[in-house]
Structures are given as structure tokens and as C-alpha cells.
C-alpha positions in Angstrom: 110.1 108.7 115.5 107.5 110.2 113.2 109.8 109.1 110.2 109.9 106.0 110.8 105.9 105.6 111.9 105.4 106.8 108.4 107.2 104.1 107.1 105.7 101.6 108.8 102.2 102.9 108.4 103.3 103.0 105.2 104.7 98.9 105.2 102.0 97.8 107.0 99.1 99.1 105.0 100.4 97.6 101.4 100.9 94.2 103.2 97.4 94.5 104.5 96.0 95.6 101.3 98.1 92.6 99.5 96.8 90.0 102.2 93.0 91.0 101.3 93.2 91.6 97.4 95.7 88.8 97.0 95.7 86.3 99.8 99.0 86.9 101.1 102.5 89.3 100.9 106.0 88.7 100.8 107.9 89.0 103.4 109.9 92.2 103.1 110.6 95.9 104.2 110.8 97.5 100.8 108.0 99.5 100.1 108.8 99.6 96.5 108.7 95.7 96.5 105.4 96.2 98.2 104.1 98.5 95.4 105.2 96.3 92.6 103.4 93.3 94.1 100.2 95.6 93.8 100.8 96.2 89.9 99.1 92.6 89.5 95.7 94.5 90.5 96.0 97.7 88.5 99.9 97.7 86.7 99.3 101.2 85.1 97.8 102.6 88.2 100.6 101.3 90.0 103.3 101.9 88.0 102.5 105.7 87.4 102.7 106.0 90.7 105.8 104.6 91.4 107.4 106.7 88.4 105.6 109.8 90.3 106.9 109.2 93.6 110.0 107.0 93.3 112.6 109.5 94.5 109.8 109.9 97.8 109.6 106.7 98.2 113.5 105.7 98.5 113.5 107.9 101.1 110.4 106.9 103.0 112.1 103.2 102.4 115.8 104.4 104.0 113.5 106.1 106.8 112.9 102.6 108.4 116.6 101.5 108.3 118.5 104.8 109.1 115.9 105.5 111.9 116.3 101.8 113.6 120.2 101.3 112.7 121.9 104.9 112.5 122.4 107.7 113.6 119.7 110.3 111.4 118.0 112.7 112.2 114.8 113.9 110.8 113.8 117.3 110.9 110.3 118.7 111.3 109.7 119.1 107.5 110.9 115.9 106.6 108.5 114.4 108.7 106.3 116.1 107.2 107.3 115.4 103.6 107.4 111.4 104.9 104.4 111.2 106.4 102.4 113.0 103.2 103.9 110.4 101.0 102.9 107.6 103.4 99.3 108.8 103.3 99.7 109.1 99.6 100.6 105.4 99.4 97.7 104.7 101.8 95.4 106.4 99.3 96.6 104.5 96.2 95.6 100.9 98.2 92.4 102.2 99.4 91.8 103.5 95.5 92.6 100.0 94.4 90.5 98.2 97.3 87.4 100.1 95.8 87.9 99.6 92.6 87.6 96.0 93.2 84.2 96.3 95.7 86.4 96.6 99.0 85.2 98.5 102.0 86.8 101.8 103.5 89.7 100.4 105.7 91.9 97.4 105.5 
């Protein structure tokens, strides 16, 4: 369960973050998708952290499909690992909400 909260905390933060910096977000799952929709605000930002995190980020992605449609189970310290990179990505849109005169929390 905790891996696929991360996800969606994850999901749900970038859409919110797109819906106030851009006006809207496209309809979608993929957090990567997500992501590169935010390299219209800041692409280098953006972009080195997708190339920092991409291999994390697959898997935080695969967490929301394998946790709703198979049979996977995540141990303790990928949880762990999920949720850490779900906070990162959480970071990187409040980062970018500042830089652009945003408040604290979407």
C-alpha cells in the first residue's frame, strides 16, 4: 500500500503543481510525462532531474500499475526507497512553485 501512496502522492502533486503554474495537466499516470510537462517552467531544472532519478522514477511509475493490477510485493525498504523519491519529486515542484512567487503548498 505504501508503494503505491507514493506514487500517487507523487501523481497528484505534479498535476497539482501543473494546474497552478500552467492552468491545466494532461491526463495521464506517468510520472515522467508529468515531469516533462514541467520542463516548460524550468527545462534544465527539470531535465537534470529526470537524468538523476530516471531509473527511480520507472519504478515509482511501475509501482502504481503492479500494486493495482499484479501480484507485487513491496518490501519494507522499497517503500522506503519509493516514498523518498516521491518526496524528492514533491520538492522539485515546490522549488519551481517558488521560484515563480508561489506559496508553500499546492
Amino acid at each position: 500500500m505504501a508503494a503505491f501512496n507514493a506514487e500517487q502522492a507523487a501523481q497528484l502533486y505534479l498535476k497539482a503543481t501543473l494546474l497552478e503554474l500552467v492552468g491545466d495537466f494532461p491526463r495521464t499516470h506517468s510520472i515522467l510525462y508529468l515531469l516533462g510537462e514541467l520542463k516548460h517552467i524550468s527545462e534544465e531544472k527539470v531535465e537534470d532531474f529526470i537524468r538523476g532519478n530516471k531509473m527511480r522514477l520507472h519504478t515509482l511509475e511501475d509501482a502504481y500499475l503492479t500494486s493495482r493490477y499484479f501480484y507485487k510485493i513491496f518490501d519494507k525498504e522499497d517503500a522506503e526507497e519509493l516514498i523518498a523519491v516521491a518526496e524528492e519529486v514533491i520538492s522539485l515542484c515546490e522549488e519551481l512553485r517558488r521560484s515563480l512567487g508561489k506559496g508553500e503548498t499546492a
